[in-house]
N, C-alpha and C positions, 0 to 999 in steps of 0.2 A: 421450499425455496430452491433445492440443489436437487438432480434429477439422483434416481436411486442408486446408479451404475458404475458409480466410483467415480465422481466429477472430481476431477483434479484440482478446481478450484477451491472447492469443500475440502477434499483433504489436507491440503497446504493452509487455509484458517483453520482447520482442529489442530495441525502442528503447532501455527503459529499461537493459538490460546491454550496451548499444553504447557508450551514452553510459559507464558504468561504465569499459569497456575505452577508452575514448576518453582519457578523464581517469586513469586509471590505479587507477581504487579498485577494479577486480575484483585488485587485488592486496596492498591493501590492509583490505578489506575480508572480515569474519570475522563470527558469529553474534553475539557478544557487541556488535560494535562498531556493528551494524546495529541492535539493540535500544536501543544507546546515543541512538545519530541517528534513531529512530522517536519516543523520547520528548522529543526537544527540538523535532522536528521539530511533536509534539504541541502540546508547551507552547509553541512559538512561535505556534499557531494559536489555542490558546488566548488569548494573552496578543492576538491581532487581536479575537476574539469578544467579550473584557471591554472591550476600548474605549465609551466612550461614544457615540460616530459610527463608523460602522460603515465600511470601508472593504472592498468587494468584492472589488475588485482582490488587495487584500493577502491575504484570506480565501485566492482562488480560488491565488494562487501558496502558499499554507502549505498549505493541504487539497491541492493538487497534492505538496508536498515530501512527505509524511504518505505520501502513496497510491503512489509511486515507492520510498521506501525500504519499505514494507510489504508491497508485489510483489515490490521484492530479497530478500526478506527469504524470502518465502513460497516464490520460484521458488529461492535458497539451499538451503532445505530440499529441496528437489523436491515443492514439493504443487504440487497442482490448485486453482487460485483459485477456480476454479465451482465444482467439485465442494465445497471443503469450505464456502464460502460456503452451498448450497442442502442442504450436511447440519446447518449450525448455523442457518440458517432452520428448519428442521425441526424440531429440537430446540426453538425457541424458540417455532415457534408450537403446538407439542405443551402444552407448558408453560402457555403464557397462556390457551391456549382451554376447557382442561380446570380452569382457577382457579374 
């Protein structure tokens, strides 16, 4: 799935499922309930960005919560975060360039 040579993207999902099995949610943690915690995880980032003054900090830890639970979520499944990232690039930029 991950090439041998210390892919950064592999290492950052064994942290993130370290941390899982650390705290005990790789056992509580299920498809549905990870979609649950993506979208609040969302809407908490959201609800940083609608602020009037914009606080980074806060941004950078919500956009972090976002991005952890949606590599559990992706590595769950067993996909490849590269790969299907640079096949919906594709698709995307198939789309807009030929408008």
């Amino acid at each position: 799935m991950y090439n041998e040579h210390g892919d950064t993207m592999k290492e950052t999902i064994d942290a993130i499922n370290a941390m899982r099995k650390r705290l005990g949610w790789d056992k509580s943690d299920d498809l549905k309930s990870l979609i649950h915690f993506l979208n609040e995880e969302v809407e908490e980032l959201t609800q940083e960005i609608d602020k009037k003054e914009l606080d980074f900090d806060a941004i950078e830890q919500e956009l972090a919560d976002v991005l952890m639970v949606a590599l559990a979520l992706a590595d769950d499944l067993d996909l490849d975060v590269d790969a299907i990232i640079k096949k919906k690039m594709d698709i995307v930029i198939n789309k807009y360039e030929n408008l």
